[in-house]
ZAMARGU-4260 file (C-alpha; in steps of 0.2 Angstrom, whole numbers, plus 5000, padded with zeros to 4 digits):
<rodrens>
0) 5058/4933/5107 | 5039/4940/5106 | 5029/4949/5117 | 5012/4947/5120 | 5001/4963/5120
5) 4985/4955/5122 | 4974/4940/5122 | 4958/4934/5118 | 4946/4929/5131 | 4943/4908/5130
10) 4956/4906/5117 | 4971/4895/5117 | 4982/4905/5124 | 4972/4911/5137 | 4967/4893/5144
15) 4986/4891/5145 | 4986/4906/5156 | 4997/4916/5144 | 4994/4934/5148 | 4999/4953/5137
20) 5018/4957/5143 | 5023/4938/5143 | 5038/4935/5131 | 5036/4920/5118 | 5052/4910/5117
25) 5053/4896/5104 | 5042/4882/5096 | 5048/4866/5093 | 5066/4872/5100 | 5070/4886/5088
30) 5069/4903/5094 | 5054/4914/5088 | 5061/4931/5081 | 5047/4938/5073 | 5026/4935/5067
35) 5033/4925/5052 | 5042/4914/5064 | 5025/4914/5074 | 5012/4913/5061 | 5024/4896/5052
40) 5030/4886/5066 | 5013/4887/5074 | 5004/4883/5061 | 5006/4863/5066 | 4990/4854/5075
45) 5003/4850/5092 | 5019/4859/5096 | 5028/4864/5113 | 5029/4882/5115 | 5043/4888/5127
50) 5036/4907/5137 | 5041/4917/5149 | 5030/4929/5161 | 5033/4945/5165 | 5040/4940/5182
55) 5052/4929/5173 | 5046/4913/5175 | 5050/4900/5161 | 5038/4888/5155 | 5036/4873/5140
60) 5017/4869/5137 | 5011/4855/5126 | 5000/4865/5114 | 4984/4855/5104 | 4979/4867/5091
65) 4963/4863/5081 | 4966/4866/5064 | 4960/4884/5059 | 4957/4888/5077 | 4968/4905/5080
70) 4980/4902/5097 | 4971/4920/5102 | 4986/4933/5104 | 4991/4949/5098 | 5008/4953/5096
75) 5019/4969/5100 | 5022/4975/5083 | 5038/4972/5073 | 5054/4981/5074 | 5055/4987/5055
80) 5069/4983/5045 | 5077/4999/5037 | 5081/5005/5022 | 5100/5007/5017 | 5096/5015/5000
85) 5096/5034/4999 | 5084/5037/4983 | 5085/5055/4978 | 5064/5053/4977 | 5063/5046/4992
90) 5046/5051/5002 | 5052/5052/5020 | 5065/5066/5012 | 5048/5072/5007 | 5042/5077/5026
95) 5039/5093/5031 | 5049/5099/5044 | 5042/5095/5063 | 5033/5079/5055 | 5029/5066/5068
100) 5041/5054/5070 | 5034/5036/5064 | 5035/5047/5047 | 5054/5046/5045 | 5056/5029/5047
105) 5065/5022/5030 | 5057/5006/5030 | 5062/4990/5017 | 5057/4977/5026 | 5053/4960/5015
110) 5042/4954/5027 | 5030/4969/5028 | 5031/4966/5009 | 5023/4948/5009 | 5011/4954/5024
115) 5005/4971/5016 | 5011/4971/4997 | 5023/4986/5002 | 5037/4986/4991 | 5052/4982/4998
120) 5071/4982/4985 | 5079/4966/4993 | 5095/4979/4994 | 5098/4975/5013 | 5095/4956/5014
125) 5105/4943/5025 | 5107/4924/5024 | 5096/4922/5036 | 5082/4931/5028 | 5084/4921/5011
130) 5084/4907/5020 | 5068/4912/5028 | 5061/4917/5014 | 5064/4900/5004 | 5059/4892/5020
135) 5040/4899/5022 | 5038/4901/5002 | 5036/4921/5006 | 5025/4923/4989 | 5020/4935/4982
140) 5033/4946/4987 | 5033/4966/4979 | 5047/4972/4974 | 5055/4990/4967 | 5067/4985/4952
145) 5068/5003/4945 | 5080/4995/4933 | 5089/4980/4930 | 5104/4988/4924 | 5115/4983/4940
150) 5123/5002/4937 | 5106/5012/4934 | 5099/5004/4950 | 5112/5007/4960 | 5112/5026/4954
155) 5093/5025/4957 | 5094/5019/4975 | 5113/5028/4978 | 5119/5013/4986 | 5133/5008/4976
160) 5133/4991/4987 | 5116/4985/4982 | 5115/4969/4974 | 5110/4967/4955 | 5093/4962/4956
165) 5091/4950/4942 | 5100/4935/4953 | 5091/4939/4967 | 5076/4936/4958 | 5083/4921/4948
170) 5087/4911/4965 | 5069/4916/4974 | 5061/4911/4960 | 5069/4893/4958 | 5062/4891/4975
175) 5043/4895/4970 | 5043/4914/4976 | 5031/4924/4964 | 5033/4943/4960 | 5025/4960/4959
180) 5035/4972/4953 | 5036/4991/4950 | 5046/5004/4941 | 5047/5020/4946 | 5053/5032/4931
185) 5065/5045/4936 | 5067/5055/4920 | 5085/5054/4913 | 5089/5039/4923 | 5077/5025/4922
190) 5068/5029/4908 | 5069/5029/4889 | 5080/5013/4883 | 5083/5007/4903 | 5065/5005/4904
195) 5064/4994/4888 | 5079/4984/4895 | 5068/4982/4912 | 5053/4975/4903 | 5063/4966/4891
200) 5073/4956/4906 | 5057/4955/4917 | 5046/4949/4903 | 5059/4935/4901 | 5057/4928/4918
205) 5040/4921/4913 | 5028/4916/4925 | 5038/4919/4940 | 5035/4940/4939 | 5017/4943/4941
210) 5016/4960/4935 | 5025/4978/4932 | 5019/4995/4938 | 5027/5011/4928 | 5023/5026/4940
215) 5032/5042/4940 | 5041/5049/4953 | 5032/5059/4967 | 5039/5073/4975 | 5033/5083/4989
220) 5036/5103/4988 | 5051/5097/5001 | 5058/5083/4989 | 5077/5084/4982 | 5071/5094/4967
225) 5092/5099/4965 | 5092/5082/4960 | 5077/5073/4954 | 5061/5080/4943 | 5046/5074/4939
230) 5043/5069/4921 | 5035/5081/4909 | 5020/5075/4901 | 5030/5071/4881 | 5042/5059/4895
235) 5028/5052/4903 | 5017/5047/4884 | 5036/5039/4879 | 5033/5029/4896 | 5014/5024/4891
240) 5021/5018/4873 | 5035/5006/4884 | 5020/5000/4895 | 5007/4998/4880 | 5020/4989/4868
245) 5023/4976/4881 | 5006/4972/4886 | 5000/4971/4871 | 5014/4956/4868 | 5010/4951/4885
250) 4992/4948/4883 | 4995/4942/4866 | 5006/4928/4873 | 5001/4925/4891 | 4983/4930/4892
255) 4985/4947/4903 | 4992/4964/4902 | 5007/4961/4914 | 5014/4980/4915 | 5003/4991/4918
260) 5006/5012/4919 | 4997/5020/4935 | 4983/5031/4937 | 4998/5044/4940 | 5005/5043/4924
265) 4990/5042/4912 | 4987/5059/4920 | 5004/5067/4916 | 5003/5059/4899 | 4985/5070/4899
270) 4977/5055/4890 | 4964/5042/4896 | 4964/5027/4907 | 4962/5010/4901 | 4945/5001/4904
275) 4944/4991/4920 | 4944/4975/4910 | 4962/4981/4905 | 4969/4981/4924 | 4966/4961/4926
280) 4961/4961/4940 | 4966/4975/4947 | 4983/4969/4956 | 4991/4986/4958 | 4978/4993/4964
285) 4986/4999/4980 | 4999/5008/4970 | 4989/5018/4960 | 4988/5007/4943 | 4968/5008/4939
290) 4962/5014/4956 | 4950/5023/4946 | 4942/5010/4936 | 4942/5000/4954 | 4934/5014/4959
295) 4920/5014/4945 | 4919/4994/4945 | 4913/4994/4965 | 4899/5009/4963 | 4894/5000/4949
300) 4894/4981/4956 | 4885/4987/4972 | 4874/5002/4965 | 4859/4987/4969 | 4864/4987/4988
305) 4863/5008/4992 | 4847/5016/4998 | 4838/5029/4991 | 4846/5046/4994 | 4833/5056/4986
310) 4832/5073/4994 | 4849/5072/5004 | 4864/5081/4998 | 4882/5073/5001 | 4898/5081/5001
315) 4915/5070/4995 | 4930/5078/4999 | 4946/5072/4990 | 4963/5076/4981 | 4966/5085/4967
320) 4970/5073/4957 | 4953/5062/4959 | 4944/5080/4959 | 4943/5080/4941 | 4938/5063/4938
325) 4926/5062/4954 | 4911/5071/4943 | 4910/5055/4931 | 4910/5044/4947 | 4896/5053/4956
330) 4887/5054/4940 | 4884/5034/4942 | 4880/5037/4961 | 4867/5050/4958 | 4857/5040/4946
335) 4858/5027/4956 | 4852/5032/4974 | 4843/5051/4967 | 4857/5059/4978 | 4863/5076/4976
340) 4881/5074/4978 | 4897/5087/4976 | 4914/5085/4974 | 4927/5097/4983 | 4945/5094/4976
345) 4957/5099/4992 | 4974/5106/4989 | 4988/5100/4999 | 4997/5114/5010 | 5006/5101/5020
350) 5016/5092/5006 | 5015/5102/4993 | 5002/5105/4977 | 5012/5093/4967 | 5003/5080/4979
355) 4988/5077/4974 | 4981/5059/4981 | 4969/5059/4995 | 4977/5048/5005 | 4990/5061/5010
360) 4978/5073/5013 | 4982/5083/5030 | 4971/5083/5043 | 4970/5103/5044 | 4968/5104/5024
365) 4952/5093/5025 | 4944/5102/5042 | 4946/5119/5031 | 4935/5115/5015 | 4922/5106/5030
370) 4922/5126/5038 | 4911/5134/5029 | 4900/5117/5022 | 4886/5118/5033 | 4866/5112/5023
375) 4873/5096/5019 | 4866/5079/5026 | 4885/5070/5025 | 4903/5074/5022 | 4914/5058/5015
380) 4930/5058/5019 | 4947/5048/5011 | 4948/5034/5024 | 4966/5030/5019 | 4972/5049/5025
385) 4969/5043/5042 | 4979/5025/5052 | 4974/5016/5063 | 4977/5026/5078 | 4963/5038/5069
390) 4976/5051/5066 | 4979/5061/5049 | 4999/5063/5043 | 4998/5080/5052 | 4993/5074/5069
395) 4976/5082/5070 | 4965/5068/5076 | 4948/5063/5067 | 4937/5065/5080 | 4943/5083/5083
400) 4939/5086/5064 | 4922/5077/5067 | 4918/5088/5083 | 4922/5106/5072 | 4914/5101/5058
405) 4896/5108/5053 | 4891/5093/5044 | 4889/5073/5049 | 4908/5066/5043 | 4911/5047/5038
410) 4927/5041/5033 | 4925/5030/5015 | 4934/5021/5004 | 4922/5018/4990 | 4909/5028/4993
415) 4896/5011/4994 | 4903/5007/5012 | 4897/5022/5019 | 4881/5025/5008 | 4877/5008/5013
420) 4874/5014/5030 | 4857/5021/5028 | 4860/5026/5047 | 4872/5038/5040 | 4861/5048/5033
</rodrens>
C-alpha cells in the first residue's frame, strides 16, 4: 500500500479524483509496496488501479495513460531498509551526540541505490528483493564490495552472516544488472594483497562491473578510532599504485580507466590528481573520485555564460579539504568575469577536523566565518551541506544563517549556477 501526499492540479490522478492521504492498493491485481512497484506497473498506456480514500472507500478505475504523461502524484516517502552490517567506519557511529534523528538511521537500501547511486552491500537481501530486482532490470545498481574475500568482507562489515558477494553479483549480472562499485580501504584489513584480489575478481567480471572507487576510510572525531584508523599517507600511495596498475590494463584493453582512487585519497597520498579526461566521464563523481576536475571542467565549459563581475568582490566558503585547491579554481573565475573572489577554508567543529568536505559543513561553523565578512557583494555557500528541508546536519536553518549574516548568501554547487544569476549580484 502507498499513500498519496499530494497531487498535481489537472493531472490523471486528479481527474480521477484521487486526493493527498488516499492509499494506493494494487495495479493489475498485485499489490503496490513501494515507488518501484509504482513507477513499473504503471508505466503501461491502460491498467486498473485499485484505491482507497481516506474514509475508507475502495475503488478500481480504468486508467488511460498517454505515454510520457506523468499520473500527477507524490508519494509519502519510503520506509528505508536498514542496515544489518556493524562496519567499524561506519558514519552514523560518527554522530555527535544530540544529532537529529533522521542522522542515525543505517540505511542499505538497494532501491535508493538504483534511484540515487547510494551504495547499498546487498548483505540484507530477501527473495523477494532479487526477484524484484531481476524483474525491473534495477541497473546500474552501486555497490560496496570492500572485498571479495568472503572472510575480509564479512570482518569489514562485522556481520559474519553476510553473503559472499561474488555470487551475488554473478546471478544479477546473468540477468542484465550493471555495476558501480566501491572499495573503501580500511588499512590492515582491506588493503595491500585483499585489494589486488578485489580488482583482480572485479576486473574479471568484464562488462558487467561498470567501475571501482578506492576511498579511504572517513572518520569523524567520534568515530571507533579503538578499532579502525585512517590510512597514512605511504598506505594510501600503495592504494594509488593498485588503482593506477589496473586502469592502466583497463584502459589498455577496454578503452576506460575502470577504477579510479577518490579525490580523498590522492590527497593523503600528497600527490596530484589526474586530469579530467582521466575520470571518464566522471561516474563517481558523487563519491569524491575527480570532484575537482568536474569541478574545473564546468567553470570552464560555462565561463562564456557568466556576467561580468568587475568591481564585485565574492566570498566562497568551503571545506578544508577544497580550501587548498579552491585558489586554482578561482583563478579561472576571476579571469573570466574580472571578479575579485576569496576563499575561506571552514573547519569542522561539529564532526571533527579530520572531516574536511563541505558537504558536512555544520550550519553554526559556516554562520561563524560569515560574522565578521561584511564589504563583500556575495557569499557562496556548499549547496550539498544543506537538504531538502533547508536545514544544515546541525539543525540550524538557512534562512536563519542568511538573516544574521552581513553579506548577500546563495547556496552553489559550481559556482556558475549562482554567478549565472546576474540578479545575484
Amino acid at each position: 500500500m502507498l499513500r498519496i501526499a499530494a497531487v498535481a492540479p489537472d493531472s490523471i490522478c486528479d481527474q480521477l479524483g484521487l486526493k493527498p492521504g488516499d492509499e494506493l492498493l494494487s495495479i493489475g491485481g498485485r499489490e503496490l509496496v513501494d515507488f518501484l512497484d509504482w513507477e513499473f506497473l504503471a508505466a503501461d498506456e491502460t491498467f486498473l488501479l485499485r484505491a482507497r480514500t481516506a474514509a475508507g472507500e475502495e475503488t478500481e478505475y480504468d486508467v488511460e495513460r498517454p505515454e510520457g504523461l506523468s499520473l500527477g502524484v507524490v508519494l509519502e516517502p519510503p520506509k528505508i531498509r536498514r542496515c544489518n552490517n556493524r562496519c567499524d567506519f561506519c558514519f552514523v557511529d560518527g554522530n555527535p551526540t544530540g544529532a537529529r534523528k533522521v542522522l542515525w538511521i543505517r540505511d542499505d537500501d538497494y532501491r535508493l541505490s538504483f534511484r540515487y547511486g547510494n551504495f547499498a552491500t546487498l548483505s540484507n537481501l530477501k527473495e523477494r528483493d532479487i526477484r524484484r530486482i531481476l524483474e525491473y532490470r534495477l541497473s546500474p545498481l552501486y555497490v560496496s564490495v570492500h572485498a571479495t574475500d568472503p572472510a575480509i568482507r564479512r570482518l569489514v562489515l562485522r556481520n559474519a552472516k553476510a553473503p559472499e558477494i561474488l555470487p551475488q553479483l554473478e546471478m544479477f549480472a546473468a540477468g542484465g544488472i550493471r555495476f558501480h562499485t566501491q572499495v573503501v580501504v580500511v588499512p590492515g584489513v582491506n588493503d595491500g594483497n585483499v585489494l589486488e584480489r578485489t580488482l583482480s575478481d572485479l576486473y574479471a567480471f568484464g562488462a558487467p562491473v561498470l567501475s571501482v572507487s578506492v576511498v579511504p576510510v572517513a572518520l569523524t572525531r567520534h568515530s571507533k578510532h579503538d578499532l579502525v584508523r585512517a590510512p597514512t599517507a605511504e598506505e594510501a600511495r600503495r592504494a594509488l599504485v593498485s588503482v593506477r596498475k589496473w586502469a592502466a590494463r583497463a584502459r589498455g584493453e577496454r578503452g576506460s580507466g575502470w577504477v579510479y582512487g577518490s579525490d580523498e585519497l590522492y590527497m593523503r597520498a600528497g600527490e596530484p590528481f589526474p586530469p579530467a579526461p582521466a575520470y571518464d566521464g566522471f561516474e563517481q563523481v558523487e563519491n569524491g573520485v575527480g570532484a575537482v576536475r568536474y569541478l574545473e571542467s564546468l567553470i570552464a565549459a560555462q565561463a562564456h555564460t557568466l556576467p561580468s563581475l568587475a568591481g564585485r568582490r565574492v566570498l566562497v566558503l568551503t571545506g578544508t579539504a577544497m580550501g587548498e585547491l579552491m585558489p586554482t579554481v578561482l583563478e579561472a573565475l576571476e579571469r573570466t568575469t574580472h571578479g575579485r573572489f576569496e576563499c575561506v577554508a571552514v573547519e569542522n567543529t561539529y564532526f571533527g577536523s579530520s572531516v574536511t568536505t563541505a558537504g558536512l559543513l555544520a550550519g553554526a561553523d559556516l554562520s561563524a566565518a560569515l560574522a565578521s565578512r561584511e564589504g563583500y557583494d556575495l557569499a557562496l555557500l556548499p549547496a550539498e551541506a544543506v537538504n531538502d528541508d533547508g536545514v544544515f546536519v546541525d539543525d540550524l536553518s538557512l534562512a536563519s544563517l542568511v538573516a544574521s549574516a552581513p553579506v548577500p548568501v546563495m547556496l552553489s554547487y559550481h559556482f556558475t549556477d549562482a554567478l549565472g544569476v546576474e540578479a545575484a549580484l
